[in-house]
N, C-alpha and C positions, 0 to 999 in steps of 0.2 A: 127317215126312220127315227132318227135320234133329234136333229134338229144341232143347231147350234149350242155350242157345248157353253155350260155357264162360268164364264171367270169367276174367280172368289179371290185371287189377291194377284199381282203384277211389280215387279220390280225391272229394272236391270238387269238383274240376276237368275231370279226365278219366274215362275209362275204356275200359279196352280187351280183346277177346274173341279166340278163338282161333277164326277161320272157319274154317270145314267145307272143302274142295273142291267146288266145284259149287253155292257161293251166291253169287249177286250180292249186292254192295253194298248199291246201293238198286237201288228200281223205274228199269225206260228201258221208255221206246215201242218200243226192238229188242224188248224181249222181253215181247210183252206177254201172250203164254200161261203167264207165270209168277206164282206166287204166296207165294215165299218172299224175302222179301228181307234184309240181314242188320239195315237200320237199320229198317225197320220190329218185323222181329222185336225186336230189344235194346229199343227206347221199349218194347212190351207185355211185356216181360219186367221190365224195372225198373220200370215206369208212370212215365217223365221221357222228356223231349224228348233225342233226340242227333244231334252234328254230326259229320259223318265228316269226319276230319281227310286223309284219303290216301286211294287206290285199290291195292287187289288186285286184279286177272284173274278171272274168275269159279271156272279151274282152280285157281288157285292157293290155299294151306290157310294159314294163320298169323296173325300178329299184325297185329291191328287196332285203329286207336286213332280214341278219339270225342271233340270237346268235349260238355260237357254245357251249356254256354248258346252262344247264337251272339256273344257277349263273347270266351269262353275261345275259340270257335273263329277267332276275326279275331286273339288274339294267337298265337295256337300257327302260323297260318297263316304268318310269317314263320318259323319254327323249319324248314318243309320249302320254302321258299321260299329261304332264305338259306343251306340244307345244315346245318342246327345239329341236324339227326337222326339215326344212324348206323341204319341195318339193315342185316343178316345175313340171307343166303340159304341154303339148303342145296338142289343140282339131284342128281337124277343122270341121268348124259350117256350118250350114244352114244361107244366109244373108249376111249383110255386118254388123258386129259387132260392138259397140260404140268402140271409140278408147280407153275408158279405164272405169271401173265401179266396184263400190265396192259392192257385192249382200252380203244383209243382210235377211238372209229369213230362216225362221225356220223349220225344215222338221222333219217330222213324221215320223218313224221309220218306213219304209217299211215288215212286217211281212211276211214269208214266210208262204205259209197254212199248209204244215207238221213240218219241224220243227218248227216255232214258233206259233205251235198250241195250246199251254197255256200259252202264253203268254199272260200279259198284253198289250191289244186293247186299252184301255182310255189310256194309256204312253202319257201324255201332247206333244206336239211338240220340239224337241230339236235346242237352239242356233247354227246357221251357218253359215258362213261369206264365201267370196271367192272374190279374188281381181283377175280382169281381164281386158286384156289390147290384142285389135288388134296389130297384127303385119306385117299381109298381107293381102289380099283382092283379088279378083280376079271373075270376069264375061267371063260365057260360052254363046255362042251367039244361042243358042236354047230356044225355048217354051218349058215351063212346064206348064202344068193347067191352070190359066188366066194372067201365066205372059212370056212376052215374051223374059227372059233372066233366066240363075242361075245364083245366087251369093252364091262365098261361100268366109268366113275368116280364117285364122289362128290365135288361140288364143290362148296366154297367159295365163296360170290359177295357182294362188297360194291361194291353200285352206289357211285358218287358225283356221281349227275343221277338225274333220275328222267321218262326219256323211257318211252310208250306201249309196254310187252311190252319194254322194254329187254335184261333181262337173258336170256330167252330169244331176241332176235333177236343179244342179241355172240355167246353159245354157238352158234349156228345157224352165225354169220359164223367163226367159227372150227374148222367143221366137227365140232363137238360138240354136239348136238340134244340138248335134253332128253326121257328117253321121255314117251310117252304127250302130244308137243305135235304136234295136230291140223294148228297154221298153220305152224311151222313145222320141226318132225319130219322122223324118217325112216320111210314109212310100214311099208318091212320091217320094221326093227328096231319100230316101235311095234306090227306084228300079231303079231311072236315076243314081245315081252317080255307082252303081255295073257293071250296064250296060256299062256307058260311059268309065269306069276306070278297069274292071274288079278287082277289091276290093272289098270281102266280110268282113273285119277285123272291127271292131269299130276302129273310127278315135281320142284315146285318146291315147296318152304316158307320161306314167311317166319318165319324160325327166331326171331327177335334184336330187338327195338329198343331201344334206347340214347340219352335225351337230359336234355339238363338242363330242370329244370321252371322253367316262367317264373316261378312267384311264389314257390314256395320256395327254388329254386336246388339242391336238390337232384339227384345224375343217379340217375334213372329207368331200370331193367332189365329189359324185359317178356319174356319168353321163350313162344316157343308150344312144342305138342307133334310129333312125328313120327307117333306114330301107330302102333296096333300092330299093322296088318297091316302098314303099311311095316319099321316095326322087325324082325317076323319075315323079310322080305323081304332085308333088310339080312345076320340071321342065317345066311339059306343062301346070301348071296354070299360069306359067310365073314369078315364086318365085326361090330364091337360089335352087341349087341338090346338095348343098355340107353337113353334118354333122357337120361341124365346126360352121356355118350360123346360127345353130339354139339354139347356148351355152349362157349361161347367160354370164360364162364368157369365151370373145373370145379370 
C-alpha cells in the first residue's frame, strides 16, 4: 500500500523518513482495522528498533524523526520539549491569506471520547503561537456558493508549541482552513477542490526540520518532499512545479 518508506537523513543516532499521508505513526487501539504503521514499518525496513521522537496527524505527509536506541530518544526528548527544534510547514488555505501573521491563540486539548475518557475536561487552555507568512496566492474563475471566484493561498507555517492539530486549528481560527481538513475544513470548498484536482490528501506538509545534534553539535537539515501530484497541482494554480521552489533554503 505504502511501499517502502523514503529515508531523508541517517546517523548513528537518528533517522528520519518522509511519511506518506494517510500513515499512522504507530499502532492505537483507535484504529485497530489497520495494519500499516510508520514505526513498525521503518524497524522491518532497517531490521533495528526505532523511537519516534514527535507526532504527525495521520493526514499530514513530511518529515519524521526517530531515535534509534531509547538512550538517544530520552536525550533528543528535551530538544522538542525545550523548543530546540525548528519545523517548517507548508498548508494550502481556503482565501487569500494576510501576507504574514503571528497567531497567538490558546487551544484546548482536543480529547478523544475512548481514549481520553478519564481524562481531565476542565485542563485550562494551553499556550500556542504559530507564525505564518503567504507565499502564493491564486484564483479559480468558478462560482462556489455566493462567491463567484475560489481563492486559495499557499502558506508558510512555523509552529513555535507543539499543541494537538495546532497549526491547522490557528488556520481554521483565522478563517483560512486547510483544503481537504475533514475536522476542521470547509466542507464546500473541500468537495470542489477534490472534484476540481482529484486530491483527497490534507493539504499540510511537514516541509523542514532544523536542529542542532546533541552529540555532535552539528545543525541538522532534513527536508521532505511535496509531491508530484501536489507539485503538478501547484502548476495549474500557476505557482513553481519544481521542489527546489518550495526550500527555506534555496
Amino acid at each position: 500500500m505504502f511501499g517502502e518508506l523514503p529515508i531523508l537523513y541517517r546517523d548513528e543516532h537518528f533517522i528520519a523518513i518522509d511519511k506518506p499521508s494517510g500513515l499512522l505513526v504507530h499502532r492505537s487501539f483507535l484504529d485497530k482495522r489497520e495494519t500499516h504503521f510508520a514505526m513498525q514499518m521503518l524497524r522491518d525496513q532497517i531490521d533495528q528498533h526505532v523511537f519516534p521522537l514527535h507526532r504527525l496527524d495521520r493526514p499530514t505527509s513530511g518529515v519524521l524523526l526517530f531515535g534509534l536506541s531509547s538512550d538517544v530518544a530520552r536525550t533528543a526528548s528535551s530538544l522538542f520539549s525545550e523548543h530546540k527544534i525548528s519545523k517548517r510547514y507548508l498548508a494550502l488555505t481556503r482565501g487569500f491569506a494576510p501576507e504574514s501573521l503571528h497567531v497567538d491563540h490558546a487551544l484546548k486539548y482536543k480529547h478523544d471520547k475512548i481514549a481520553d475518557k478519564f481524562a481531565d475536561k476542565e485542563k485550562p487552555a494551553q499556550e500556542a503561537q504559530t507564525d505564518f507568512k503567504c507565499l502564493h496566492q491564486a484564483v479559480i474563475n468558478k462560482p462556489l456558493g455566493k462567491f463567484p471566484t475560489v481563492r486559495y493561498s499557499l502558506v508558510e507555517c512555523l509552529p513555535k508549541t507543539g499543541r494537538k492539530h495546532q497549526i491547522r486549528r490557528h488556520l481554521n481560527h483565522i478563517n483560512h482552513p486547510i483544503l481537504n481538513d475533514a475536522n476542521y475544513g470547509d466542507n464546500k470548498q473541500n468537495h470542489f477542490f477534490q472534484q476540481e484536482f482529484d486530491l483527497n490528501r490534507l493539504m499540510l506538509f511537514a516541509k523542514e526540520l532544523t536542529f542542532e545534534h546533541p552529540f555532535s553539535k552539528q545543525t541538522i537539515h532534513i527536508e521532505a518532499s511535496i509531491g508530484e501530484p501536489e507539485l503538478e497541482l501547484f502548476k495549474r494554480l500557476g505557482w513553481p512545479d519544481k521542489e527546489q521552489d518550495y526550500r527555506l533554503l534555496k
